[in-house]
Structures are given as C-alpha cells and as structure tokens.
Backbone as a printed PyTorch tensor [residue, N CA C, xyz], in Angstrom:
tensor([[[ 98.9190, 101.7590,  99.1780],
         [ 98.0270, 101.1780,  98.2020],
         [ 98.0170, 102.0790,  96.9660]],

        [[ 97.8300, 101.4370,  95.9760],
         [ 98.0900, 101.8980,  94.5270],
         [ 96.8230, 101.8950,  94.0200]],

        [[ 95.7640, 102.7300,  93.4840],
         [ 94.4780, 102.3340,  92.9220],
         [ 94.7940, 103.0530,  91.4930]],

        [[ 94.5940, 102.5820,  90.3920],
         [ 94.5000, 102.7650,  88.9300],
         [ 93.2150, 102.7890,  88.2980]],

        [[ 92.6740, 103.7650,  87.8590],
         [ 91.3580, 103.6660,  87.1060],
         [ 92.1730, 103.6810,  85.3740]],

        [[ 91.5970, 102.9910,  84.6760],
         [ 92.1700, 102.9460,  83.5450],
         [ 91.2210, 102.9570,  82.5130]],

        [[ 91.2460, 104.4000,  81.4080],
         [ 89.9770, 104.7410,  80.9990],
         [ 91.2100, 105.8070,  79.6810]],

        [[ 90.2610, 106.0900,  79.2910],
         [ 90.4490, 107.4320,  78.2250],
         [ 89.8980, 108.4340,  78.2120]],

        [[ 89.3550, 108.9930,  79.3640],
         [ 89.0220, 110.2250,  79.8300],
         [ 87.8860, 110.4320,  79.6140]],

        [[ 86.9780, 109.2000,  78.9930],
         [ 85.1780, 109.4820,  78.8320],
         [ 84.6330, 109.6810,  80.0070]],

        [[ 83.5680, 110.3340,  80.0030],
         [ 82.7360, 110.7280,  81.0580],
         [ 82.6280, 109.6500,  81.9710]],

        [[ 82.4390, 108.0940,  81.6470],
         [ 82.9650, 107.2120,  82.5140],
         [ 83.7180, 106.6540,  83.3000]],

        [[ 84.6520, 107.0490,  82.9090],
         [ 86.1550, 107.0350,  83.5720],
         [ 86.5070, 107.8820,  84.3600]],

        [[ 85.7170, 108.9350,  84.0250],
         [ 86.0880, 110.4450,  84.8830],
         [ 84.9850, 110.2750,  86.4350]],

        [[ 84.0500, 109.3780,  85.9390],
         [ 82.8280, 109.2650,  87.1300],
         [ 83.4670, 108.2500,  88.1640]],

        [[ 83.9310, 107.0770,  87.7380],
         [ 84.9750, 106.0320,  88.2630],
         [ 85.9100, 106.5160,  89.2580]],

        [[ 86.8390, 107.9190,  88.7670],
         [ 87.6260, 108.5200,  89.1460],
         [ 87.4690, 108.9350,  90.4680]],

        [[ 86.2140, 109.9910,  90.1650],
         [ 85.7090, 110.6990,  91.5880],
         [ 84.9280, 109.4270,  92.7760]],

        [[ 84.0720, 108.4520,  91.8180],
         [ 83.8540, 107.5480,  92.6510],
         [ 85.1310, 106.9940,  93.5170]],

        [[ 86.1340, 106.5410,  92.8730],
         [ 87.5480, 105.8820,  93.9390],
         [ 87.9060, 106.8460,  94.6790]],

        [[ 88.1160, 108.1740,  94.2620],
         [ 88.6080, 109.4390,  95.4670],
         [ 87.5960, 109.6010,  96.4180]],

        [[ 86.0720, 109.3180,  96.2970],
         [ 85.3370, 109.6720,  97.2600],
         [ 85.4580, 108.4790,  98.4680]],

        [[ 85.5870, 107.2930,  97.7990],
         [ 85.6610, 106.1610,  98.3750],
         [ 87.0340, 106.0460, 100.0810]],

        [[ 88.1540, 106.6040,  98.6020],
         [ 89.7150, 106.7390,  99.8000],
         [ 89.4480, 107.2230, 100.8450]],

        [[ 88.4070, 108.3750, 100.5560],
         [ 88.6810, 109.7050, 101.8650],
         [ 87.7000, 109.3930, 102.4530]],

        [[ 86.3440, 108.5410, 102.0020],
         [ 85.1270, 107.7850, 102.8730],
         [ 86.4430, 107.5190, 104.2500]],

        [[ 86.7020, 106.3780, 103.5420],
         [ 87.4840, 105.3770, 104.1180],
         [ 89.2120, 105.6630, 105.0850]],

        [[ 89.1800, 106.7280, 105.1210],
         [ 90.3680, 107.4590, 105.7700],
         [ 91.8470, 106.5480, 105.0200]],

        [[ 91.8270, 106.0300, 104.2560],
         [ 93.0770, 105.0470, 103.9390],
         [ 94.0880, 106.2210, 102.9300]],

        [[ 95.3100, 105.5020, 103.2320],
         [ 96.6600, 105.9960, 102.6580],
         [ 96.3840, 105.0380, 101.0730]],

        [[ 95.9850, 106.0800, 100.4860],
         [ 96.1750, 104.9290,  98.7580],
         [ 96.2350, 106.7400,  97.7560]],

        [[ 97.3370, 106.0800,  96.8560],
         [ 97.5040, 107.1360,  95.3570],
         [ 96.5180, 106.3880,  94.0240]],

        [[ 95.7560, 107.8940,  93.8930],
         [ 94.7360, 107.1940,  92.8850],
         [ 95.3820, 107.7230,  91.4670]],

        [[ 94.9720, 106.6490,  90.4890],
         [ 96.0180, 107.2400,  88.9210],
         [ 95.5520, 106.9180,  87.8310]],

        [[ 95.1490, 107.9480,  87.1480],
         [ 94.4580, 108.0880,  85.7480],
         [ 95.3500, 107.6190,  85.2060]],

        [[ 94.9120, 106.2920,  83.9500],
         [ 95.7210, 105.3900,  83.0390],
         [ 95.2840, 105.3100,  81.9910]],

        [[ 95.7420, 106.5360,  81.1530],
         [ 95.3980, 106.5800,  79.8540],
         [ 96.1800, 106.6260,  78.3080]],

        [[ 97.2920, 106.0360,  78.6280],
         [ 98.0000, 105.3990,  77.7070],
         [ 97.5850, 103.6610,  77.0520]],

        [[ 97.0060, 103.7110,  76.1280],
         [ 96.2850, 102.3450,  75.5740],
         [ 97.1990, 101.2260,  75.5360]],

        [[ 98.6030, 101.3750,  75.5730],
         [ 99.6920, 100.3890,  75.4030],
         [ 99.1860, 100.2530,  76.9320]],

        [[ 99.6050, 100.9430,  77.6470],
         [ 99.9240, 100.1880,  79.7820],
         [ 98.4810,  99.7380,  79.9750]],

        [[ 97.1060, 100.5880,  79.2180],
         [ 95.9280,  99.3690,  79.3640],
         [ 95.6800,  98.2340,  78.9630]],

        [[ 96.6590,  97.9450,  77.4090],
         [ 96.5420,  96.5660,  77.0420],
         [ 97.0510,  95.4870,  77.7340]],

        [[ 98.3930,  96.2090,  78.7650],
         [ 99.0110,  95.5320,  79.6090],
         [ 98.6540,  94.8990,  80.3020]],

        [[ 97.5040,  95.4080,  81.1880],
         [ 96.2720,  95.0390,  82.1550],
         [ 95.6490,  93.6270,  81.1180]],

        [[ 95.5920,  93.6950,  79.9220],
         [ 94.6060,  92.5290,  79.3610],
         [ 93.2610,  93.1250,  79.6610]],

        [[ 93.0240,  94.4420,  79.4330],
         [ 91.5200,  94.9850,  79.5260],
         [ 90.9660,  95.1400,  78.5700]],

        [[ 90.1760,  94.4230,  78.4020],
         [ 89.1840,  94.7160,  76.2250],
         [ 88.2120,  95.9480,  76.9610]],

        [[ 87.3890,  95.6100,  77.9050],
         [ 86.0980,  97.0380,  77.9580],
         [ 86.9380,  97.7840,  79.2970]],

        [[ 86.3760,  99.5390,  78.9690],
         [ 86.8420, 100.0820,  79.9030],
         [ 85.2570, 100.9210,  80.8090]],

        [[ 85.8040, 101.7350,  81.5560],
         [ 86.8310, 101.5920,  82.8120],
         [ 87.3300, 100.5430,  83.1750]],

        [[ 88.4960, 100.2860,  84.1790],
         [ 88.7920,  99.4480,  84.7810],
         [ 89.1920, 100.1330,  86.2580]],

        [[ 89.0940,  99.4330,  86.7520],
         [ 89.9050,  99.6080,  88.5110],
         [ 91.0360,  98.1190,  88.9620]],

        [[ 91.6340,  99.2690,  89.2350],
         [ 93.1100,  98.4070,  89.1040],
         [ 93.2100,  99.0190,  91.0070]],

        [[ 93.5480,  97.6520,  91.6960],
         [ 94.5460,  97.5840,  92.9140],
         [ 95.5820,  97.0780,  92.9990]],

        [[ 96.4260,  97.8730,  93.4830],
         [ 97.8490,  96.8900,  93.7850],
         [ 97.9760,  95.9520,  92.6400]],

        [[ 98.2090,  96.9180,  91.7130],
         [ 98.3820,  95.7050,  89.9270],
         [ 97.3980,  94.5400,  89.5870]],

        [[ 96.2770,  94.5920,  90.3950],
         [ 95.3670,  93.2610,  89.9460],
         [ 94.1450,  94.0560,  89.4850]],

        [[ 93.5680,  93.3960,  88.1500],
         [ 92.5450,  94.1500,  87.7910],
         [ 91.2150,  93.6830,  88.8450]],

        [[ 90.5860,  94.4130,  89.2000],
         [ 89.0890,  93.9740,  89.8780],
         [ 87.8300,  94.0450,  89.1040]],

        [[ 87.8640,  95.1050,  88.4680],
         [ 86.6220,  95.6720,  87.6670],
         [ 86.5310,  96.0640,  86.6340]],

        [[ 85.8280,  95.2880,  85.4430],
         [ 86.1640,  96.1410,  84.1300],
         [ 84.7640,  96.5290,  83.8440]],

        [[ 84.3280,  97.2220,  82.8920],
         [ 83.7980,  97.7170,  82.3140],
         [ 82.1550,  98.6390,  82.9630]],

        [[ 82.6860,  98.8340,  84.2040],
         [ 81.1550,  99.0490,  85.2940],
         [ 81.7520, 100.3480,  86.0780]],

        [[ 81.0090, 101.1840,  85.6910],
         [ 80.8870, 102.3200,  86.9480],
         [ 80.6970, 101.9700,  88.2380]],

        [[ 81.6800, 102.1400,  89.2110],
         [ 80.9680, 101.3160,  90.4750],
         [ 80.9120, 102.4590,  91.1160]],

        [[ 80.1640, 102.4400,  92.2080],
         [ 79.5130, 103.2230,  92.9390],
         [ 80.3820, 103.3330,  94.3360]],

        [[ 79.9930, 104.7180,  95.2850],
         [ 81.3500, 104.4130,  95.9870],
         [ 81.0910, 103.9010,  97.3970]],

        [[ 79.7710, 103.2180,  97.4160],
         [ 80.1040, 101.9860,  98.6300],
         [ 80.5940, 100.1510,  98.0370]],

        [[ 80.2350, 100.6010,  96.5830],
         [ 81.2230,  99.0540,  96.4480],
         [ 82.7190,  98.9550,  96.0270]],

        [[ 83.4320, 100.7660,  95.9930],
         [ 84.4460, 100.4140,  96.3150],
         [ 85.1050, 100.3230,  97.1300]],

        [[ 84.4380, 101.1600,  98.1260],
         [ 84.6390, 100.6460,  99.6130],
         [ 84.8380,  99.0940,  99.9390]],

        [[ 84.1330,  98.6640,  99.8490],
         [ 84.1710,  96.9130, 100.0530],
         [ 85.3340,  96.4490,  99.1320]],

        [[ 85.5870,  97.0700,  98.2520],
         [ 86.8570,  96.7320,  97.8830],
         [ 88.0650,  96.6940,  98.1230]],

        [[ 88.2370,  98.0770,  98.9050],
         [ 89.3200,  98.7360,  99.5120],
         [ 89.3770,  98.3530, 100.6540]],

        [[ 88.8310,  97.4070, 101.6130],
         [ 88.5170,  96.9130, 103.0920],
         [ 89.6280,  95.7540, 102.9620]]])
C-alpha cells in the first residue's frame, strides 16, 4: 500500500503526516507513507485545498486534518 499526504510542508500537512504514520503502525500494515510536495504532481491529483491523503492513487481526503482513528477506518 502506497499512502501520499500531499501538502507543502505547513504545520498541517506535517500533523496529517504523523497522523498516517501513527495510524500504519496502530494498524500493524505494510504501507510506504510519502510527503508530496511538488505543486505540479499535486495538481495531478486535481486537489484545489490541501492536505490531501492519497491511497493507492485515489484521493480520499482533501482539505481536513484527520485524526488517527479515522484513518484507520480508512486503511481497513
């Protein structure tokens, strides 16, 4: 599993971040988590607000800090 947070390094993105890493290792799962901060590969996504959380190339979440039991439910 591929998880992408896609941000520009604001304090939001960086909270997102640790939220998805806390989430993986909650969750014992095999997934590479990856800071995406080149604005061309975010436009790619079709993301206007950021953060985003990106799985397996599909966007799930834009513009929301999520917390790390709802990315759990994500990652299930």
């Amino acid at each position: 599993m591929i998880i992408k947070i896609l941000g520009t390094g604001c304090a939001n993105c960086n909270k997102l971040v640790q939220n998805t890493k806390k989430a993986v290792a909650a969750l014992g799962i095999a997934a590479a988590v990856e800071k995406v901060q080149d604005m061309k590969a975010i436009a790619g996504y079709g993301v206007m607000r950021l953060p985003a959380l990106v799985i397996d190339e599909e966007v799930k979440v834009v513009g929301k800090i999520l917390k790390v039991d709802e990315i759990k439910e994500l990652l299930k």
